[in-house]
VEXDREN-2710 file (C-alpha; in Angstrom, 1 decimal):
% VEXDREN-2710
k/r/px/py/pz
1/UNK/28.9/139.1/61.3
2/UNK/28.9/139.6/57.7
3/UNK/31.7/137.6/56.7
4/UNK/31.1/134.3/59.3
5/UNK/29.3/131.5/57.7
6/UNK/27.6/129.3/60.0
7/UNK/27.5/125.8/58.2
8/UNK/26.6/123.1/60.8
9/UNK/26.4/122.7/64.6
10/UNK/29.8/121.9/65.4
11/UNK/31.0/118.4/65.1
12/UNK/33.4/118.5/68.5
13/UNK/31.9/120.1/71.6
14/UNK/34.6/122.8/72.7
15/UNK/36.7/121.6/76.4
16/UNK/35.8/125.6/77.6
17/UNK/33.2/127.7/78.0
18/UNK/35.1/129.8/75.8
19/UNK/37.5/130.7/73.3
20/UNK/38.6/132.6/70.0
21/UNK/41.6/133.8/67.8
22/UNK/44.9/134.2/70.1
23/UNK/45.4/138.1/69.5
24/UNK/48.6/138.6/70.5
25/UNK/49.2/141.6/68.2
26/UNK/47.0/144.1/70.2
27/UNK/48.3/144.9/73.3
28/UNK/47.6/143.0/76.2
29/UNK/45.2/143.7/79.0
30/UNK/46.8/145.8/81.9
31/UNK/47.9/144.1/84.7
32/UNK/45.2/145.5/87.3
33/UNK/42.3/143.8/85.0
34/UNK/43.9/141.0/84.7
35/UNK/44.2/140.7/88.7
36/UNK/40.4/141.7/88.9
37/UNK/38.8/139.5/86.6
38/UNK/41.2/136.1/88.0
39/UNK/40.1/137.7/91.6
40/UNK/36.0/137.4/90.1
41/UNK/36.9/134.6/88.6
42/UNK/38.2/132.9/91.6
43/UNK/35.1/133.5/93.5
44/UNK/33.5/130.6/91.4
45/UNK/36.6/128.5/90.9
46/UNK/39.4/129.1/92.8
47/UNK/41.8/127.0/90.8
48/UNK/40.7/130.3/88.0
49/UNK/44.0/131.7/86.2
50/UNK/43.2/133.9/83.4
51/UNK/45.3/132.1/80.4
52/UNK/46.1/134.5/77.9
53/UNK/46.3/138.5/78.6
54/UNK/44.8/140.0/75.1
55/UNK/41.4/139.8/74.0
56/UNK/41.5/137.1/71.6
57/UNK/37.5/136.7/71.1
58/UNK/36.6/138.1/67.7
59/UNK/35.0/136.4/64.9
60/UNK/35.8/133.0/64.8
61/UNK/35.1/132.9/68.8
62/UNK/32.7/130.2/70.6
63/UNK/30.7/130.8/73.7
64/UNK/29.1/128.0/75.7
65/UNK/25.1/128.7/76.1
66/UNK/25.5/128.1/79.6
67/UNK/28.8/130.3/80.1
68/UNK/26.9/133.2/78.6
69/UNK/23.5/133.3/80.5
70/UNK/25.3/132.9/83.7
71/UNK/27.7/135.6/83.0
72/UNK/25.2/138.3/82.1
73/UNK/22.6/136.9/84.4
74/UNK/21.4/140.2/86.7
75/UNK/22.8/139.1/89.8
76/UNK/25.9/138.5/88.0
77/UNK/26.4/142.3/85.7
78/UNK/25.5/144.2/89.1
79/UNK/28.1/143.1/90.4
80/UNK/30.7/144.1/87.8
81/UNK/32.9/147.3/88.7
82/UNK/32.8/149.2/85.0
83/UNK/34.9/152.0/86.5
84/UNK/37.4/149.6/87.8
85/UNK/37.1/148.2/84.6
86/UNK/37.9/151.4/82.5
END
């Protein structure tokens, strides 16, 4: 992004595989996503609880290497109901 600066590899390793601004000014997800993504979420941790119900990840957001290959690893996006989704 234009106006994000990357100075240094960051000092701190972040506790998550990710994270960002908490948007609570745009509205928050609907319900039935919410259930679907803690109910894909849950099939690889079933302790999963979606934390916050906006979007939150803009600039200023972190994503852990690993997080982000695994998530759009083939296997993985197949499996993802976009209309559901909609």
């Amino acid at each position: 992004e234009p106006d994000v600066q990357i100075r240094r590899r960051h000092i701190e390793h972040p506790a998550h595989d990710a994270g960002g601004i908490y948007d609570n000014f745009n509205a928050a997800m609907h319900e039935e996503t919410r259930m679907y993504l803690e109910w894909r979420g849950r099939e690889r941790n079933p302790c999963f609880k979606l934390l916050w119900p906006h979007f939150g990840l803009a600039g200023g957001s972190y994503f852990r290497k690993e997080a982000i290959l695994d998530a759009f690893s083939p296997e993985h996006i197949k499996r993802i109901d976009f209309r559901r989704m909609a």
